[in-house]
C-alpha positions as CSV (number, residue, x, y, z in Angstrom):
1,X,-47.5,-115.4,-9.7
2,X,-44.9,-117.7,-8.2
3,X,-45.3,-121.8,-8.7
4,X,-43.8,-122.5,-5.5
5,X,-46.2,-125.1,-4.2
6,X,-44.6,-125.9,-1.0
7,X,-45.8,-123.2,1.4
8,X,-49.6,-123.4,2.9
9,X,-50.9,-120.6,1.3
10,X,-49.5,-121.3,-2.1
11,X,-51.1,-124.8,-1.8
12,X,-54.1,-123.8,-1.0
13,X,-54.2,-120.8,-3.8
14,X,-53.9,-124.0,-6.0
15,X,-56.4,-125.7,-4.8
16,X,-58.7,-122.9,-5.0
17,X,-58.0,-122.6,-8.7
18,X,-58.4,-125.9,-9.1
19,X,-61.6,-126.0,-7.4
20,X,-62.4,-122.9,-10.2
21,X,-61.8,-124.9,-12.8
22,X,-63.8,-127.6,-11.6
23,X,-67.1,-125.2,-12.0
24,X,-66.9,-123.6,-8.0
25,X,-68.0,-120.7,-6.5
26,X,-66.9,-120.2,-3.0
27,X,-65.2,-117.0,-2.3
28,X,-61.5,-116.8,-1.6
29,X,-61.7,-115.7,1.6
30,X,-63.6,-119.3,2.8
31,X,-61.0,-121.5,0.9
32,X,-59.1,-123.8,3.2
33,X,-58.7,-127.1,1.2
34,X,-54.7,-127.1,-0.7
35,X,-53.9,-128.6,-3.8
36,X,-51.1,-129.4,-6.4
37,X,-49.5,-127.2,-8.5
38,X,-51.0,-127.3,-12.3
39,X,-48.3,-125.3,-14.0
40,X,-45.2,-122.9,-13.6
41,X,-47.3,-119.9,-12.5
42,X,-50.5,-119.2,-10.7
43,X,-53.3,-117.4,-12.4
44,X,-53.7,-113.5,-11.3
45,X,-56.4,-112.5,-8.1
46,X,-58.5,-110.8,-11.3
47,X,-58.7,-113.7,-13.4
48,X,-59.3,-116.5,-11.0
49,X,-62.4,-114.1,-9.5
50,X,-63.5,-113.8,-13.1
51,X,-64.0,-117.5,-13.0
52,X,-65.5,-117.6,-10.2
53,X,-68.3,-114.9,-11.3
54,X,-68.6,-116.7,-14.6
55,X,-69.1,-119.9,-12.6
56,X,-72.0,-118.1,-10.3
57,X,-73.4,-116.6,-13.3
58,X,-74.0,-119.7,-15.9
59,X,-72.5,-122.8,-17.2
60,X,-68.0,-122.2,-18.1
61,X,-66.6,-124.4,-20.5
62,X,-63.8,-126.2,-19.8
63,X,-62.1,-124.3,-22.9
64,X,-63.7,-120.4,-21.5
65,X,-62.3,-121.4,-18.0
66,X,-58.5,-122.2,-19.7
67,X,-58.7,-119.0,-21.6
68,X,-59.7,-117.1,-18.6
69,X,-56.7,-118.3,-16.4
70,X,-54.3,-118.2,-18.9
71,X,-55.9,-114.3,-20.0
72,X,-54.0,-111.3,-19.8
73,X,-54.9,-108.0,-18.1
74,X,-54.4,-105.4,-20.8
75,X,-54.0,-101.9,-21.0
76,X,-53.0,-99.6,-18.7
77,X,-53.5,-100.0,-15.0
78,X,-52.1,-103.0,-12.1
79,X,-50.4,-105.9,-13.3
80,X,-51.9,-109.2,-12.1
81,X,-52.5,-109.4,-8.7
82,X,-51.2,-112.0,-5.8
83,X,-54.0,-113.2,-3.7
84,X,-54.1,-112.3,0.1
85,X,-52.7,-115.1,2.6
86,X,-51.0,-116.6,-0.6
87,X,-47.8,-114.7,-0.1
88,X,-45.7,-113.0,1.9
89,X,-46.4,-109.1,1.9
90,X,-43.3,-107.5,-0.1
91,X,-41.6,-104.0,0.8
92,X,-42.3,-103.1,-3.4
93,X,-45.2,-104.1,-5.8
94,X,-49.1,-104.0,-5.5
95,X,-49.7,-105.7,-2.4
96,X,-51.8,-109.1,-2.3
97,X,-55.3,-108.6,-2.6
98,X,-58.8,-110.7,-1.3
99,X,-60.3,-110.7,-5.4
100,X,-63.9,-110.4,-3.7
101,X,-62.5,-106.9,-3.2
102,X,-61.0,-105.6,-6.7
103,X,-63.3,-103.6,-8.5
104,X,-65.4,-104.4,-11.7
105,X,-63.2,-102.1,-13.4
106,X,-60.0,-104.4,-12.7
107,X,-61.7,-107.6,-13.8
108,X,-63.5,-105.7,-16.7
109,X,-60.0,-105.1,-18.2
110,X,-59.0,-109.2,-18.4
111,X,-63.2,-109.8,-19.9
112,X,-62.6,-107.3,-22.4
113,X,-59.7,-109.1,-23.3
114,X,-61.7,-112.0,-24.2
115,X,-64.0,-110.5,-26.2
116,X,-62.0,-109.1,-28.0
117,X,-60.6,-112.0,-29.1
118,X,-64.1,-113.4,-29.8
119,X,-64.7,-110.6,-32.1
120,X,-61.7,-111.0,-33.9
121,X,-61.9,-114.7,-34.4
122,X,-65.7,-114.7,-35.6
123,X,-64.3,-112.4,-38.3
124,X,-66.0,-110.4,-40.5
125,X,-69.5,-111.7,-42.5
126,X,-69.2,-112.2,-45.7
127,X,-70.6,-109.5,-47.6
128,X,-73.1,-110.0,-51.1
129,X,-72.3,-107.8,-53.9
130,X,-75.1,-105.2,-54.7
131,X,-75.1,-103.7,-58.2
132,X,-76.3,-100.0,-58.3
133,X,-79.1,-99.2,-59.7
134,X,-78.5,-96.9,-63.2
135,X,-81.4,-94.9,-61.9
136,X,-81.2,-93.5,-58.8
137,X,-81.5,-90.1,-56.5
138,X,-77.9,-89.3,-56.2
139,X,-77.0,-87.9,-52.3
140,X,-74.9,-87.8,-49.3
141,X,-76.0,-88.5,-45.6
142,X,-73.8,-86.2,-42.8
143,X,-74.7,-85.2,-39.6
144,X,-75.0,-87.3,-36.8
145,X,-73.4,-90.6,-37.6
146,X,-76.1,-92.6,-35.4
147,X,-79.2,-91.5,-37.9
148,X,-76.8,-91.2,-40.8
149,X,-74.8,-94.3,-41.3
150,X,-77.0,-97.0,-40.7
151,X,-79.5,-95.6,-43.4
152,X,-76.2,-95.2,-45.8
153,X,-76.0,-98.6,-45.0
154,X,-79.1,-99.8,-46.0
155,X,-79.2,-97.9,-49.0
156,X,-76.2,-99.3,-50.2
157,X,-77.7,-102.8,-49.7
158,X,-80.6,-101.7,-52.3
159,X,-78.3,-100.7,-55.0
160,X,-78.4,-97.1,-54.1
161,X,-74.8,-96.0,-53.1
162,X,-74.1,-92.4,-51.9
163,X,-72.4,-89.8,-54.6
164,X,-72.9,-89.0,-57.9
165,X,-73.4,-86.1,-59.4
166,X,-75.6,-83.2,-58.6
167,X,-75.9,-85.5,-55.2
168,X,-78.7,-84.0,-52.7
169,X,-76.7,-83.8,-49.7
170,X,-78.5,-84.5,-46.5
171,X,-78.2,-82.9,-43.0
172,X,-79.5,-85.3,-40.8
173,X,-80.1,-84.0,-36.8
174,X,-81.8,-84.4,-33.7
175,X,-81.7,-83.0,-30.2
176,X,-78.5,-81.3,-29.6
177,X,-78.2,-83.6,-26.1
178,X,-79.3,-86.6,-27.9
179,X,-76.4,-85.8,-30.7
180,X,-73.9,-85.3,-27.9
181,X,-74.4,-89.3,-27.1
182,X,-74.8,-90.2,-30.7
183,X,-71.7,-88.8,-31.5
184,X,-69.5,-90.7,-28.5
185,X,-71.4,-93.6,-29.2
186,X,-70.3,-93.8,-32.9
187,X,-67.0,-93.0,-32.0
188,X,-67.5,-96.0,-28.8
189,X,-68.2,-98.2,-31.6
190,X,-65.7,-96.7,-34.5
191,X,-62.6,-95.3,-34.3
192,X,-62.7,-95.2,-30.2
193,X,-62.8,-92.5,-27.7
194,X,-62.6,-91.4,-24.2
195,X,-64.9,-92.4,-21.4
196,X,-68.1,-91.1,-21.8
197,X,-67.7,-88.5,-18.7
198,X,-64.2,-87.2,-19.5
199,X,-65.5,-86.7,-23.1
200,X,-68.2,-84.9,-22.2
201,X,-66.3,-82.3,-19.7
202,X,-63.9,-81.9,-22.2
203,X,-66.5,-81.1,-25.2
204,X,-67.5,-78.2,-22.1
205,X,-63.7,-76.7,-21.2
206,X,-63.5,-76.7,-25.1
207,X,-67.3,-75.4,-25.5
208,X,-67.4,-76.5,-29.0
209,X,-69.7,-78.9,-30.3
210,X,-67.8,-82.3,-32.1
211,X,-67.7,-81.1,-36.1
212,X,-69.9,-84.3,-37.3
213,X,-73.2,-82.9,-35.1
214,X,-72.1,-78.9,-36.0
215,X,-75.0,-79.2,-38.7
216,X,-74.2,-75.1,-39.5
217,X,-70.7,-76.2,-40.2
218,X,-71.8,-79.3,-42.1
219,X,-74.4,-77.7,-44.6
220,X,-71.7,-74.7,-45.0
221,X,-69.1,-76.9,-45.9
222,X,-71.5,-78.7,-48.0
223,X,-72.8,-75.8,-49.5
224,X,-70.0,-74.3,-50.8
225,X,-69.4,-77.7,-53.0
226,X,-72.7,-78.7,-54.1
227,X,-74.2,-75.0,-53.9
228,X,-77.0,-74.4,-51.3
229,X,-80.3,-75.6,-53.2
230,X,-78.5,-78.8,-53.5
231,X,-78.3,-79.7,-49.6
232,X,-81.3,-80.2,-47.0
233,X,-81.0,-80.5,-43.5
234,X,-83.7,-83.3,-41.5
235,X,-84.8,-83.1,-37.9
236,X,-87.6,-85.8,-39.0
237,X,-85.9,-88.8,-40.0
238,X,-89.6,-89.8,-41.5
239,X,-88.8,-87.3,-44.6
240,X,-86.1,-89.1,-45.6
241,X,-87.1,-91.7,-47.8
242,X,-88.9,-89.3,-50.2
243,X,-86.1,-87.2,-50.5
244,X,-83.1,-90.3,-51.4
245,X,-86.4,-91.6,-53.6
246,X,-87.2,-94.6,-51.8
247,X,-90.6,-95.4,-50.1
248,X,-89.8,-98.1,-47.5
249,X,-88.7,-96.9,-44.7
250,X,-84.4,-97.1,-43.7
251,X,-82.7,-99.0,-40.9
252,X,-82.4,-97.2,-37.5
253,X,-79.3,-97.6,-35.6
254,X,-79.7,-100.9,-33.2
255,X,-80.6,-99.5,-29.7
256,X,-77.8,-100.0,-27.7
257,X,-77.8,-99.7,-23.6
258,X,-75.2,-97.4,-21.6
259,X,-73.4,-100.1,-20.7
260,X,-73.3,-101.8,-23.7
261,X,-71.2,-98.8,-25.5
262,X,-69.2,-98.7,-22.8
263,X,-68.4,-102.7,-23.2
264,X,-68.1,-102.1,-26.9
265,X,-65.9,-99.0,-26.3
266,X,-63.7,-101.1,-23.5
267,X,-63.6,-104.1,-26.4
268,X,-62.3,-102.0,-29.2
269,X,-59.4,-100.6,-27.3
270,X,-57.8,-104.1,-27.1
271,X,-59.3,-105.2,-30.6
272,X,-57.1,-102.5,-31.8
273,X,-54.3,-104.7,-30.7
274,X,-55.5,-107.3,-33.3
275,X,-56.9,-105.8,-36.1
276,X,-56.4,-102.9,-38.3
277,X,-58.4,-99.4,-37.5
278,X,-60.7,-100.0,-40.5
279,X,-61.1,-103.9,-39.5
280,X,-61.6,-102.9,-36.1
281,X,-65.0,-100.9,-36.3
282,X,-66.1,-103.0,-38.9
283,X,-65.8,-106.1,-36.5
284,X,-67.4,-104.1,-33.6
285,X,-70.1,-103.1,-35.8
286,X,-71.2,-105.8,-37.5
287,X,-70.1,-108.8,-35.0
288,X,-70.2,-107.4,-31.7
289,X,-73.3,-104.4,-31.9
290,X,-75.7,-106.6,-33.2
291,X,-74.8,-109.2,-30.0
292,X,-75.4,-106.0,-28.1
293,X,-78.4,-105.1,-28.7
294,X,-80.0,-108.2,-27.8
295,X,-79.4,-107.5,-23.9
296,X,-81.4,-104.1,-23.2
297,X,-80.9,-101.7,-20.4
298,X,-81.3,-97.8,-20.0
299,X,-80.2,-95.9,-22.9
300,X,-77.0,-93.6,-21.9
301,X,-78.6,-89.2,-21.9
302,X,-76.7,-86.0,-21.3
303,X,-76.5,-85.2,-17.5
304,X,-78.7,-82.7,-16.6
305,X,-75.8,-80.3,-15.5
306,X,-74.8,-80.0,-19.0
307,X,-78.2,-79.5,-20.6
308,X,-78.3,-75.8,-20.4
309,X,-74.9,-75.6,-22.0
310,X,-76.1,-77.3,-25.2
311,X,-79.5,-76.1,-25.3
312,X,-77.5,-72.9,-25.9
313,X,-75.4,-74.3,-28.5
314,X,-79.0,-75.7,-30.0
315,X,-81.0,-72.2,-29.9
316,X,-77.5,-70.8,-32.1
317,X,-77.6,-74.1,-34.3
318,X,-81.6,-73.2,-35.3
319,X,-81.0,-69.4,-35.7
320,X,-78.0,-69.7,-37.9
321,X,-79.7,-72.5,-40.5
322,X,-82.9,-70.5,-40.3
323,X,-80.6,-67.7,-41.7
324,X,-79.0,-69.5,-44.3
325,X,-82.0,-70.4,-45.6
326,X,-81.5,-74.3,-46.3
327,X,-84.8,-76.4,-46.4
328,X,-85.8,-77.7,-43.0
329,X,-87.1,-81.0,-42.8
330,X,-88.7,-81.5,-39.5
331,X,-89.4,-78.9,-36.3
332,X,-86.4,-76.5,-36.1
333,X,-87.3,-76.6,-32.1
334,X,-86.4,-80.2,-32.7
335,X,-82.6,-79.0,-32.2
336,X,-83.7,-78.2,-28.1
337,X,-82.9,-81.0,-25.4
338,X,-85.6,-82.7,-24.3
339,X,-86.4,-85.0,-21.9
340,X,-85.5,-88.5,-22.4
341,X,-85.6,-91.9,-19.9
342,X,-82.0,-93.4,-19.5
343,X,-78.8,-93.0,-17.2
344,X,-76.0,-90.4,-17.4
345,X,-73.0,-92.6,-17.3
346,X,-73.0,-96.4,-17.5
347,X,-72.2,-98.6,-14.5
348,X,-69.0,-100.7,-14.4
349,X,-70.9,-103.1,-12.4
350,X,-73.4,-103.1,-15.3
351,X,-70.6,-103.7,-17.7
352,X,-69.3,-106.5,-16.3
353,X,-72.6,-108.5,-15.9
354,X,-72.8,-107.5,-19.7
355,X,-69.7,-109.0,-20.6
356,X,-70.2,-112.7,-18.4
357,X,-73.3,-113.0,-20.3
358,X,-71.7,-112.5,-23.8
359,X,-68.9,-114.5,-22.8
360,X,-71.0,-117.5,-21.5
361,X,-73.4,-117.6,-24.3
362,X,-73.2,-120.7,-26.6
363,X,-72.9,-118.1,-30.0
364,X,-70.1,-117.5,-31.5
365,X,-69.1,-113.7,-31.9
């Protein structure tokens, strides 16, 4: 934006920002009072109405409202935006805008921003070393990444790491509809992915089920290195224990709302700009999941106009294991959708309020 303070309207942008920065909340459009320039350029529309939601929404540092004026937007989509009355309208570029207006997805993409810069400068914890145990059940966990990695995890942390030889490798599985979300949101929280929606209709036009949650596929492939006495597949994450030889019970994934794998999902993508693949979902598992899961909401379930299509996938997913004759741990019928409470896509709206509170809490993440 343009430093010229001299005309009405860029004086009086300043003074609104100034008025920001001082801990306001009055909308845009009811800003009459000018002030001085504080600096070459003018903050964008989307970051100054960040700063004003932050300000209606808790108590903004004076070192949080600097880094939200001076944020970027990044990724793809409008460059930052001139506000309405500020400016002249010009024959080429996005037109001025009144920020009350711009949608949660424009100012979502400068609030990811900043958390992902949270993330990446609380770093990652600093890890204990564990010395495996000489005398252990040796296995594998596969299948959907949601019940199987956070039980790796944990095992790992009792001195019992995965491999070995003559390992028992174990299938673990749920609800084909429930997988569908487990597998998005590991990927939300991992490597990244597509929007939930797109990801979904593309899984449909491709009517293939993502490889991790195949659990057919991932006992044959198992099979055929380990031999198929040596791999059991588990629908009742209760039978586990027995079966890696441990008798506490393992740690579940944390129970994450829709939105909040959406926010983790939007974070990551600009985390990627500052950290390595490998860094990046450990940082968005360890630093920012766990921040997550202390604000619940609905849980994110398969729209109902895609049910059918995997509860057919699910009825050839029980025949075909049922054929090959692996041990079943759990209800085959378990494989069926079934009902669950929860929303079937996450609301920007949602998102946002998600992402002021993480960014105006006094923690460090």
């Amino acid at each position: 934006m343009s430093g010229d303070g001299e005309t009405p309207g860029i004086r009086r942008a300043w003074g609104w920002a100034a008025h920001l920065r001082d801990g306001g909340t009055t909308p845009w459009r009811d800003w009459a009072v000018e002030g001085t320039a504080h600096g070459r350029h003018l903050p964008g529309a989307q970051q100054l109405e960040l700063l004003r939601r932050l300000n209606a929404a808790g108590d903004v540092s004076d070192g949080l409202a600097t880094r939200v004026l001076e944020a970027s937007a990044p990724g793809r989509g409008r460059p930052d935006l001139e506000l309405v009355g500020s400016v002249d309208v010009l024959a080429f570029g996005p037109p001025p805008v009144d920020p009350a207006d711009l949608s949660a997805d424009e100012l979502l993409r400068v609030a990811a921003g900043l958390l992902a810069e949270d993330v990446h400068a609380a770093g990652l914890p600093v890890a204990g070393t564990v010395r495996p145990r000489p005398w252990r059940t040796r296995y594998r966990l596969v299948g959907d990444p949601m019940l199987a990695d956070p039980r790796r995890a944990d095992l790992g942390s009792r001195g019992r790491p995965p491999g070995g030889r003559n390992e028992l490798v174990v299938v673990l599985g749920t609800d084909v509809a429930q997988m569908m979300v487990d597998i998005w949101t590991a990927r939300s929280i991992g490597v990244g992915t597509t929007p939930w929606g797109e990801w979904v209709r593309r899984a449909r036009r491709l009517d293939a089920l993502p490889r991790r949650i195949d659990l057919p596929r991932v006992a044959r492939t198992a099979a055929e290195r380990v031999g198929v006495r040596r791999v059991r597949v588990v629908l009742d994450v209760d039978a586990l224990p027995r079966l890696v030889g441990v008798r506490r019970p393992l740690a579940a994934a944390p129970e994450l709302s829709a939105d909040a794998v959406e926010l983790a999902r939007r974070t990551g993508q600009v985390l990627g700009l500052l950290a390595t693949p490998v860094e990046r979902a450990a940082l968005l598992r360890e630093v920012l999941v766990p921040r997550l899961a202390e604000h619940p909401g609905p849980a994110l379930v398969l729209p109902r106009r895609h049910v059918e299509w995997v509860r057919g996938h699910a009825r050839t997913m029980r025949d075909e294991l049922a054929r090959a004759g692996y041990p079943v741990h759990g209800d085959p019928d378990g494989l069926l959708p079934v009902d669950r409470p929860g929303v079937t896509r996450p609301s920007d709206a949602g998102v946002l309020a998600l992402a002021l509170r993480l960014l105006l809490e006094k923690k460090s993440i």
